[in-house]
C-alpha positions in Angstrom: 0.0 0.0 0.0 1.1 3.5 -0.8 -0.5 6.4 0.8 -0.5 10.3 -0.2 -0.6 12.7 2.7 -0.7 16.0 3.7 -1.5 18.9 5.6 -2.5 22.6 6.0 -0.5 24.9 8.6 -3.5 23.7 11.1 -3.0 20.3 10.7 1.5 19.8 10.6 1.3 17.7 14.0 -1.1 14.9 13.3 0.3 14.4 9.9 4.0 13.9 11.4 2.2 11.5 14.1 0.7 9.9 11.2 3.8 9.2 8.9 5.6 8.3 12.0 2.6 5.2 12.3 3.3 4.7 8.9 6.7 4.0 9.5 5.9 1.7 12.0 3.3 -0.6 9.5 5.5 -0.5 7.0 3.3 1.7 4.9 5.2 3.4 1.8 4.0 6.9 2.1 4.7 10.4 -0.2 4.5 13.5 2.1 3.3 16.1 0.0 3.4 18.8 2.9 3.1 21.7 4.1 6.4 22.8 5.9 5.1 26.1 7.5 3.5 27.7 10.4 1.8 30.5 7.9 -1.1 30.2 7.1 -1.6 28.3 4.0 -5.1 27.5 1.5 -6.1 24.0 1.9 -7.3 23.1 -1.6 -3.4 23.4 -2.8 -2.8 20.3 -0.3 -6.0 18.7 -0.6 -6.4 18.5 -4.6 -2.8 16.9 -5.1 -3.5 14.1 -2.8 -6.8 13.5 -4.0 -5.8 13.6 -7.9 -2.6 11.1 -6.7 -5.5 8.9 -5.5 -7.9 9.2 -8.6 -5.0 8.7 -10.9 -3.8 5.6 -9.3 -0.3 6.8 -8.4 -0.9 6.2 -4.6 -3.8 3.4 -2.9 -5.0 5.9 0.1 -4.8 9.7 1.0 -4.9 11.5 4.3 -5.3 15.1 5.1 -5.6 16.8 8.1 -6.1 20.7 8.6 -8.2 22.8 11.4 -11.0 21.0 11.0 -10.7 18.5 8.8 -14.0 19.8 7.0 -11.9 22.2 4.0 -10.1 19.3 2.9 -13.0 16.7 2.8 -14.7 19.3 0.9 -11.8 20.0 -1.7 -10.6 16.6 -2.1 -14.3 15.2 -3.0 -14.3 17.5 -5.6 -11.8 15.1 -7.3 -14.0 12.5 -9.0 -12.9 8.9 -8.2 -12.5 10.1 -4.7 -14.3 9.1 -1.5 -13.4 11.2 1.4 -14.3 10.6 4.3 -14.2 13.0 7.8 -13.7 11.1 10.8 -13.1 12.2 14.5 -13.6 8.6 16.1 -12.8 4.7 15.2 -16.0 3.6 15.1 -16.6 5.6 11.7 -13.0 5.0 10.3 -13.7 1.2 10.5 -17.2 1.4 9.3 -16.4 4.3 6.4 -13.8 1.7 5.1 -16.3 -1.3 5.3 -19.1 0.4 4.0 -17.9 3.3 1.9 -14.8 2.2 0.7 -13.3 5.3 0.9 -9.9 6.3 -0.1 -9.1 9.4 1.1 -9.3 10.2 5.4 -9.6 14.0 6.6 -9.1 14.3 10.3 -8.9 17.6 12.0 -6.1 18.8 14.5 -7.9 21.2 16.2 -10.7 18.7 16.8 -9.0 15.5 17.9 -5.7 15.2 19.8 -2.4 12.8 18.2 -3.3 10.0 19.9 -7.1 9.5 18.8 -5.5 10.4 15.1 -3.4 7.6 15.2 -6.0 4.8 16.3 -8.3 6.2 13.4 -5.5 6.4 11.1 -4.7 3.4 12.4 -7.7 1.4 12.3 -8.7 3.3 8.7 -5.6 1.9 6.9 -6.1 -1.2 8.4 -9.7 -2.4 7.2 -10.6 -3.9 4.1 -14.2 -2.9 1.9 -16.8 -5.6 3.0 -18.2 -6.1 -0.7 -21.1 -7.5 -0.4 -24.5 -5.3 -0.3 -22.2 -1.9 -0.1 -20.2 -2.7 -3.1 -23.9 -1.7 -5.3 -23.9 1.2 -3.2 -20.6 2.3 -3.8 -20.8 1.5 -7.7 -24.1 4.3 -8.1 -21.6 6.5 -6.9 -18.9 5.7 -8.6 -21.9 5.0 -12.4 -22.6 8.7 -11.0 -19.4 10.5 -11.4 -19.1 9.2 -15.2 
């Protein structure tokens, strides 16, 4: 697996917690910033990971800013790309079994390092179900063509 990330200047923490759990799973990652405390527009971090995901170059994105909510919003605007934004584990296994989704937003200001790394965690972890969700997911996917 090989995973896009990145962050605005709200969200440099979690995504350094998040390549460092990376490291520790063995996941190949491509850190495609930001380096600054300045502030920073979202959509020029979200849009790159999302378009990495679409285009197949990388399996899974994460993003992380304030909120979490500006880069769900930008990176769904990429079609091919479910993005998902989750402040708890419960939805970042059930938004991978149900939803398939392959882009995560998380929010620093919301959640703390430690609750980013269980969902990132758990999120990178679980597998689609199939099943009755995989008709679900394919309207969205017959949708966006």
């Amino acid at each position: 697996m090989k995973v896009a990330i990145a962050s605005d200047h709200g969200g440099i923490n979690i995504r350094k917690e998040i390549m460092q759990l990376m490291e520790e799973l063995n996941v190949e990652y491509v850190d495609l910033g930001c380096e600054c405390s300045d502030s920073v527009d979202y959509p020029d971090y979200a849009i790159p990971v999302a378009e990495k995901v679409a285009g197949g170059e990388v399996d899974k994105g994460i993003l992380i800013c304030g909120t979490g909510i500006g880069m769900s919003i930008a990176a769904n605007k990429v079609k091919g790309v479910r993005c998902a934004l989750v402040h708890d584990t419960f939805s970042a296994r059930a938004t991978r079994e149900h939803n398939d989704t392959n882009v995560l937003a998380m929010g620093e200001r919301v959640i703390g390092p430690g609750l980013a790394r269980d969902i990132a965690k758990i999120w990178l972890t679980t597998d689609f179900e199939g099943g009755r969700h995989e008709n679900r997911v394919n309207k969205i996917k017959a949708y966006e063509k």
